[in-house]
C-alpha positions in Angstrom: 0.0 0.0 0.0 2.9 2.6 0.9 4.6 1.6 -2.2 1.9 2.1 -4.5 0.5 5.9 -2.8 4.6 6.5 -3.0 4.1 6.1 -6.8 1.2 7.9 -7.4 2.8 11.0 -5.1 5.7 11.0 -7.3 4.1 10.7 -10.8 1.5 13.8 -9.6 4.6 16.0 -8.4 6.3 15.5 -12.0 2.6 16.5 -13.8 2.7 19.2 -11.4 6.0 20.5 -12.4 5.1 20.2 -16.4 2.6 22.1 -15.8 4.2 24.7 -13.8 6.9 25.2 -16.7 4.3 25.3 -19.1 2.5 27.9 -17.5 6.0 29.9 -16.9 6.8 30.0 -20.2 3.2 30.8 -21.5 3.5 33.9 -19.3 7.0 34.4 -20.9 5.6 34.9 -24.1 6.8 38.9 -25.3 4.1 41.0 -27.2 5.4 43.2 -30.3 7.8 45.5 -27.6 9.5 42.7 -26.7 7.8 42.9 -23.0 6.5 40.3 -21.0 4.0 39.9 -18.5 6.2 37.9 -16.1 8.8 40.3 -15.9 5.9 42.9 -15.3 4.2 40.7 -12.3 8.2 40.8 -11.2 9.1 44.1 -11.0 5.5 45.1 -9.5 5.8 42.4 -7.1 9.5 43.7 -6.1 8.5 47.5 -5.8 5.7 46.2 -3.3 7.7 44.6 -1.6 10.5 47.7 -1.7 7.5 50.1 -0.8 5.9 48.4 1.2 2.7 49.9 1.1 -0.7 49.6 4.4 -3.1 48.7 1.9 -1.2 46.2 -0.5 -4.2 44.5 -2.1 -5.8 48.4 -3.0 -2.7 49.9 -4.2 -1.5 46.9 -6.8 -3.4 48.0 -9.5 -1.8 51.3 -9.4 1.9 50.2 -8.9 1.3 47.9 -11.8 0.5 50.9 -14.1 3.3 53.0 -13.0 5.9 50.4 -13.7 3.8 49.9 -17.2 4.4 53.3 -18.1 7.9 53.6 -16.4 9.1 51.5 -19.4 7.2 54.3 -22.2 9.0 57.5 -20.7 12.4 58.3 -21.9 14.7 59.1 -19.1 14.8 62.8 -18.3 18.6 64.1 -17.4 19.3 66.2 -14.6 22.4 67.7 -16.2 22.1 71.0 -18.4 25.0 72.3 -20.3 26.2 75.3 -19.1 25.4 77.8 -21.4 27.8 81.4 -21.6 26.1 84.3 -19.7 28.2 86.9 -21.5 27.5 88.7 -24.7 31.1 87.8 -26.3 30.5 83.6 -25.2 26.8 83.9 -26.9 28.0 85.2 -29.9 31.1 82.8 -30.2 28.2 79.9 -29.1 26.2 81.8 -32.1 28.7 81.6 -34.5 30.1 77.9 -34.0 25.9 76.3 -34.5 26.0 78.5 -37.5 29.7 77.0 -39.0 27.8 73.3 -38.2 24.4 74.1 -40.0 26.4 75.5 -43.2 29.0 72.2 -42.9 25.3 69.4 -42.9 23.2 71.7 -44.8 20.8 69.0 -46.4 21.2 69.4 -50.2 18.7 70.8 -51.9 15.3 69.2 -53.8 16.9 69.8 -57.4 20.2 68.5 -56.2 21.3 64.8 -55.4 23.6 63.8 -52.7 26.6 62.3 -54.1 30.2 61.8 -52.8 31.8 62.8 -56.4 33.2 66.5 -56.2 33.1 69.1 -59.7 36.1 67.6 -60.9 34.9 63.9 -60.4 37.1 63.2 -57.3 35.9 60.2 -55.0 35.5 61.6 -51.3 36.2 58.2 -49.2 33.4 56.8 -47.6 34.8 57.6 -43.6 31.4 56.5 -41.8 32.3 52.7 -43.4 35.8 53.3 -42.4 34.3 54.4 -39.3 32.8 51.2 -38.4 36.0 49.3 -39.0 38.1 51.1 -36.8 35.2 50.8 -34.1 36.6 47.5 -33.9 40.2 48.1 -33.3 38.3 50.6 -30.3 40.1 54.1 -32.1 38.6 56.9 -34.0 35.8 59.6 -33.0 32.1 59.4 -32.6 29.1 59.5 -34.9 28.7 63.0 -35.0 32.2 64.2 -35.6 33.0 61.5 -38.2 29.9 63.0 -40.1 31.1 66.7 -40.2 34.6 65.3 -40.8 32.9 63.8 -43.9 30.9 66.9 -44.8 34.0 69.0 -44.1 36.3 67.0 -46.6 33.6 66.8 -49.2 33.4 70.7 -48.9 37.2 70.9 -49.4 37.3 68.6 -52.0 34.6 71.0 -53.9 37.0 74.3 -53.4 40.6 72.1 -54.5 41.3 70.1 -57.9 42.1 66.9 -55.9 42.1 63.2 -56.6 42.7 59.8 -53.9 41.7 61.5 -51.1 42.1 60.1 -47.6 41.6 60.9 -44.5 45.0 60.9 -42.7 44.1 61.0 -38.5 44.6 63.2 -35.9 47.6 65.1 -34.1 46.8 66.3 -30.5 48.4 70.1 -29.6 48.6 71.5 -26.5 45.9 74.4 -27.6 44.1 72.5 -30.3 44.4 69.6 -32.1 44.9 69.1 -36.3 43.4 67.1 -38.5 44.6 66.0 -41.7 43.6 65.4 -44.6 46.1 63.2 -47.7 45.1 64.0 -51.2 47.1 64.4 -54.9 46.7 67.3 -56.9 45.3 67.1 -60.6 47.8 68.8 -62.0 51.1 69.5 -59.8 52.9 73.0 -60.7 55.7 73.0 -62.6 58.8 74.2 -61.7 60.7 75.5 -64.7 63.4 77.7 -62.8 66.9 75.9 -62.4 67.7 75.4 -58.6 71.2 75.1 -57.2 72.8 74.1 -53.8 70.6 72.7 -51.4 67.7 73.7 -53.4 68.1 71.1 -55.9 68.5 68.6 -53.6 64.5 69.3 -52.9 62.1 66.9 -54.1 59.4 68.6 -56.5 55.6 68.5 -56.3 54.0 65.0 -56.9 57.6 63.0 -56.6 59.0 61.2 -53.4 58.3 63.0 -50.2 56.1 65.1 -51.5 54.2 62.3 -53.6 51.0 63.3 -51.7 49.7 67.0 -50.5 48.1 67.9 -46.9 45.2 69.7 -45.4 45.0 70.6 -42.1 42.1 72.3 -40.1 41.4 73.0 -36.1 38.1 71.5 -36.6 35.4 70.6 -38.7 34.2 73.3 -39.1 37.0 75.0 -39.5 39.2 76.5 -42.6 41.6 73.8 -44.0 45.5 75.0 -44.4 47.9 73.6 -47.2 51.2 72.8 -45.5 54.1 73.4 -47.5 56.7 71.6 -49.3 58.9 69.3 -47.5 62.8 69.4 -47.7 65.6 67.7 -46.8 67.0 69.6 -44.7 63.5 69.9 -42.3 63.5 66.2 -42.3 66.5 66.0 -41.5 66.6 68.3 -38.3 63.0 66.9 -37.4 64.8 63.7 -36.4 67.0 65.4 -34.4 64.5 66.9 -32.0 61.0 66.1 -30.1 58.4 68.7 -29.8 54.7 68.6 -29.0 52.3 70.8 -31.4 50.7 73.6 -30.2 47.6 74.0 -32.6 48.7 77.0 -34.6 50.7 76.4 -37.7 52.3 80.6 -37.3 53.8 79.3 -33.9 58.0 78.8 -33.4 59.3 75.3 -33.2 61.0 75.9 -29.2 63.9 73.8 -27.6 67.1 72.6 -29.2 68.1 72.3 -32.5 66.3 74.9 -33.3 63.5 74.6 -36.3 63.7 77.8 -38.2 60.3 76.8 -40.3 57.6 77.0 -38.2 54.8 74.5 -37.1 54.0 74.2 -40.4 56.9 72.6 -41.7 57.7 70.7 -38.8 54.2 68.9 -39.1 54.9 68.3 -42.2 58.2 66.7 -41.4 56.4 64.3 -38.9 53.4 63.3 -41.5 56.0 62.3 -43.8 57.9 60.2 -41.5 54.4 58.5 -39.9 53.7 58.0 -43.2 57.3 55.7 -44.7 57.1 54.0 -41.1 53.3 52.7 -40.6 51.6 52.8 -43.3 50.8 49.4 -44.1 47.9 47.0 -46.2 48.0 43.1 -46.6 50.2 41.7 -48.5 49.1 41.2 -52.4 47.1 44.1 -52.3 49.5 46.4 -54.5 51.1 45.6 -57.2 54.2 47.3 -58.9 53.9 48.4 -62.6 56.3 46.8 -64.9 55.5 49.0 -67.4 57.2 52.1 -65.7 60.5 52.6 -65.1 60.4 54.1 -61.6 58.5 52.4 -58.8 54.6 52.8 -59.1 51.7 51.1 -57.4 48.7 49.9 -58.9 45.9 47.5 -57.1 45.8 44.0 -57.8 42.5 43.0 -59.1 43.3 39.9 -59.3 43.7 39.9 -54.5 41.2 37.8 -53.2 42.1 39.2 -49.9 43.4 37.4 -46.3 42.0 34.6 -44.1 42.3 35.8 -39.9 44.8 33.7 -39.4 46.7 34.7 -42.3 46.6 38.6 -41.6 47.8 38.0 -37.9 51.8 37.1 -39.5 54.3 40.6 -40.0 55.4 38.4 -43.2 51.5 39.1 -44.8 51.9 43.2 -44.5 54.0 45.2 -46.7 54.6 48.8 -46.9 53.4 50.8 -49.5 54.7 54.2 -49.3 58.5 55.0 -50.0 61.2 54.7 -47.4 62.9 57.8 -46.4 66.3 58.0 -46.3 68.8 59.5 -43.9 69.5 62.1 -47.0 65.5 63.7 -46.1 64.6 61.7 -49.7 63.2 58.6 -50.9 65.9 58.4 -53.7 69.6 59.0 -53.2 70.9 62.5 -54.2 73.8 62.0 -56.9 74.7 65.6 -57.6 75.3 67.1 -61.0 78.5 66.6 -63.0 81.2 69.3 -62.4 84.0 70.9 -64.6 87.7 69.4 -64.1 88.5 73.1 -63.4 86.0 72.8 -60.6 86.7 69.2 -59.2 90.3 70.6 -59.3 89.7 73.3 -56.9 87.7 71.8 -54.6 89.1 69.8 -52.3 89.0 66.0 -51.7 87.1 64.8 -49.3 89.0 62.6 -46.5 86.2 60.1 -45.7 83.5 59.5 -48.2 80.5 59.0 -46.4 78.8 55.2 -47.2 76.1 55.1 -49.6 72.4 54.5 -48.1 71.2 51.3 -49.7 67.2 52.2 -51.0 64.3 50.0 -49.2 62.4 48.7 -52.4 58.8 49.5 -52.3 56.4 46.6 -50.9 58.8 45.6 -48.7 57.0 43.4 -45.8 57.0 44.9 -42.0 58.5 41.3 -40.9 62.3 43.1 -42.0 61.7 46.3 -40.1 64.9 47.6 -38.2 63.8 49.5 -34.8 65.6 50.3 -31.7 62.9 48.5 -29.7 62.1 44.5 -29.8 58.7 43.9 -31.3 57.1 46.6 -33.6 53.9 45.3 -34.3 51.1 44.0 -32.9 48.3 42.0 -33.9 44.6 41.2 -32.3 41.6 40.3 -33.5 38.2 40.9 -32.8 35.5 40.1 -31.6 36.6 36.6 -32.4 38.8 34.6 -34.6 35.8 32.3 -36.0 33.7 35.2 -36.3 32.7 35.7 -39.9 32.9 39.7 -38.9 36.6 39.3 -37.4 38.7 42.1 -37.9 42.5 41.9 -37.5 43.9 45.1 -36.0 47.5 46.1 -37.1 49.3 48.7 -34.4 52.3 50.5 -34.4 54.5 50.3 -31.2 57.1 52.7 -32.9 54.6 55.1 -33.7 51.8 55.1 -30.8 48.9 56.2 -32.4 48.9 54.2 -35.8 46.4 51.5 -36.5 45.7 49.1 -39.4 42.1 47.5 -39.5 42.1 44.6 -42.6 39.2 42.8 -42.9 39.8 40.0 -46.4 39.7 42.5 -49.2 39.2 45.7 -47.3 41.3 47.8 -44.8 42.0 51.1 -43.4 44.7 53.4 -41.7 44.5 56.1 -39.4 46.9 58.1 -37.0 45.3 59.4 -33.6 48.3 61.0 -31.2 50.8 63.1 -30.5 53.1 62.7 -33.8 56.1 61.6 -31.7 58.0 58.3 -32.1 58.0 56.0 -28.9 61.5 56.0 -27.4 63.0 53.3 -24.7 64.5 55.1 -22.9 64.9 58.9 -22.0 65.0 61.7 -24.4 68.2 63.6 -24.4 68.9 66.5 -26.2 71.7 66.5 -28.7 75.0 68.3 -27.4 75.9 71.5 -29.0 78.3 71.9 -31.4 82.2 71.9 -30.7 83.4 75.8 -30.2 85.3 77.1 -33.7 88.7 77.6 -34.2 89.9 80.7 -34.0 90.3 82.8 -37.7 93.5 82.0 -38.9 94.4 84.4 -42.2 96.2 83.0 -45.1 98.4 85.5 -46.5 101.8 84.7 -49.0 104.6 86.9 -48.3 106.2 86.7 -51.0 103.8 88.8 -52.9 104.6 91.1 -50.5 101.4 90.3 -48.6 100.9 91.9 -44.8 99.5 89.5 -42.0 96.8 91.5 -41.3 96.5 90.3 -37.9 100.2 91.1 -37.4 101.0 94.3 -34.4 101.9 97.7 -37.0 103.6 100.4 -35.4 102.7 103.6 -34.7 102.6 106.3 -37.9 105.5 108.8 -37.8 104.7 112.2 -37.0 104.0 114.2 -39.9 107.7 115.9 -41.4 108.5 119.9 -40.1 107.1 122.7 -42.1 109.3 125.5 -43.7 110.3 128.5 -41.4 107.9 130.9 -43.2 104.9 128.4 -42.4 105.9 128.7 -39.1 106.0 131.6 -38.3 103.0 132.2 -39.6 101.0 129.3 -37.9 103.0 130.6 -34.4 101.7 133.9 -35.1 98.2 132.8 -36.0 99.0 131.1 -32.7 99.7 134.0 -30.6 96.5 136.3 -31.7 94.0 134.1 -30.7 96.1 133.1 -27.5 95.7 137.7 -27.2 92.2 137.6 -27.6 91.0 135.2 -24.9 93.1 137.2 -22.3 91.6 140.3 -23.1 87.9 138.5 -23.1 89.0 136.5 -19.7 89.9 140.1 -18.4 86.2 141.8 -19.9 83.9 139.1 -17.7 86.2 139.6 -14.3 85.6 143.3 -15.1 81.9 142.8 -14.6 
């Protein structure tokens, strides 16, 4: 008998618990909001309890409505920007809404939106580029990426420009610049015939200065051209380490000195971010036989990279031009000279070595740094992911990121523009004191030393007696007259 009531007790407590699941996941059942009425008998039943209420039993029928409705208002935020009280701050405030609603004016019902300029340049799509580098957890929000768009397309409009790309970011100590990488139409030729260090200057459209830059505070602000790039800036910009300030007028401080401004000196740094991280997977450039210097061209034939694949240095290559400790991508050989002239001048004792060129395409697996590892790979969110994104970072450069997804990728710089360094900046020592001037002089063409003591010059030779007599009595008249005027004042 005990067995078989045992039975029955246990088969009714498993119907029981069927039916209990059934009926908790009929009440778990979402309406088009995606709410549920057991989460609702939840939180009700837990603000009761919180509450605490005399008359539980009259006061549920209320509660329940206020937590119904708690879910349809949209949160309300204490905080209120602080607004400027003074006439100068409103106007400034006034001015800056203005700048914004000229840079996302909507075009207009005749026109259509399109991201090809007068001139038929392609503005690059930086709100998909946006989204990549999301993922590698860099680059700005919604809003400022979409006036960075605007603002480009707007420059791109006023400037005969073609490739155009958004470079990054530099941080200054007042503001910050952005920069925008872009090739001109047509570059301006340079007919005059330049000598000395000059010449040594790479022209518009040609090695260092392959590519031109804008740069602007802000969006909304006016976009700068920077100026050309020469050897002798790059040069002296590896020399030194300087923050930006935000204003391209302002001196270059400390020691060596920059004689060129901000301007040049960002330039200087662009150019070297540029030869150092600027990377895509390998396969994705291809060199032009056809031409006889070094030119890129994409391979249509790159069916792009696995994860796995893109997470090896061997599967990126460089594709800008290395820079060389010359301040150019390609060795200066100077011009032929006359014998008369390669006579006089005189030989040199050591002859300096000559800089091997890095060929183009070069992977980053052979890179040569003063610090261990110079890359570093993740991905994310996962490696099976179908959506994985490998990130590619600089640790030479802080600041410069890769994102590569199979055929697709993107760079961007967001920092400070100065190279990472193990171990404490130093400035470099000044230069040794000069020799004091030693004159060259040949004697035998009866040349003086004109550093050499002279004697004193001889008094001049003695006059004839009637000259003297003169001069003496010359002499002796006036010597008359300022007696007899001394004698006229102690009179009065």
């Amino acid at each position: 008998y005990q067995r078989r009531v045992h039975g029955e007790s246990i088969e009714a407590f498993s119907i029981m618990a069927e039916e209990f699941e059934m009926t908790k996941a009929f009440l778990k059942k979402a309406n088009p909001d995606g709410n549920t009425l057991y989460d609702h008998m939840v939180e009700v039943l837990m603000k009761i309890i919180k509450q605490k209420p005399q008359d539980a039993f009259s006061t549920f029928e209320s509660v329940s409505v206020e937590v119904k409705n708690s879910s349809l208002v949209p949160p309300i935020y204490k905080e209120v920007p602080i607004l400027p009280q003074d006439p100068e701050g409103k106007k400034r405030l006034l001015e800056y809404i203005q700048k914004v609603l000229n840079l996302i004016k909507p075009p207009r019902d005749d026109e259509e939106e399109d991201t090809r300029t007068e001139s038929g340049a392609q503005v690059p799509d930086l709100i998909q580029q946006s989204e990549m580098l999301a993922h590698a957890g860099v680059g700005f929000c919604q809003e400022e990426w979409l006036k960075i768009a605007y603002s480009i397309q707007e420059l791109a409009k006023k400037e005969e420009l073609e490739q155009i790309r958004f470079w990054g970011k530099i941080y200054g100590t007042t503001k910050d610049y952005l920069i925008v990488e872009a090739k001109l139409q047509e570059w301006p030729e340079d007919d005059e015939e330049k000598e000395g260090e000059d010449a040594k200057i790479e022209p518009w459209g040609v090695g260092v200065n392959q590519y031109i830059y804008f740069v602007a505070n802000s969006p909304e602000g006016k976009w700068s051209k920077l100026p050309l790039l020469t050897p002798e800036q790059l040069q002296l910009a590896r020399q030194m380490r300087r923050h930006f300030t935000g204003d391209l007028s302002a001196p270059v401080l400390g020691f060596p000195r920059f004689p060129w401004g901000e301007a040049s000196y960002l330039r200087a740094q662009i150019a070297r971010i540029s030869a150092a991280t600027l990377i895509s997977p390998k396969g994705y450039y291809a060199l032009d036989e056809e031409e006889e210097n070094e030119v890129m061209l994409e391979d249509e034939e790159f069916e792009g990279m696995d994860v796995e694949s893109l997470l090896q240095a061997e599967n990126w290559a460089h594709h800008r031009h290395h820079l060389l400790k010359q301040g150019r991508t390609t060795p200066w050989i100077p011009p032929e000279e006359d014998e008369d002239e390669e006579n006089e001048t005189p030989p040199k004792e050591e002859e300096e070595e000559e800089e091997q060129q890095i060929p183009l395409l070069t992977t980053i697996e052979a890179d040569e740094s003063n610090i261990p590892i110079s890359w570093t790979f993740r991905v994310t969110p996962r490696a099976d992911d179908i959506h994985a994104f490998v990130c590619a970072k600089s640790l030479l450069w802080p600041g410069s990121i890769t994102v590569a997804k199979k055929k697709s990728f993107a760079n961007i710089y967001v920092g400070y523009g100065q190279k990472y360094l193990p171990i404490t900046y130093t400035p470099p020592a000044p230069p040794s004191i000069q020799t004091e001037y030693v004159a060259e002089f040949n004697p035998e063409e009866d040349e003086q030393d004109p550093l050499a003591e002279q004697a004193d010059p001889l008094p001049p030779p003695d006059l004839p007696p009637e000259k003297e007599d003169e001069e003496r009595g010359d002499e002796d008249e006036e010597d008359e007259e300022e007696e007899n005027e001394n004698e006229e004042e102690e009179d009065d």
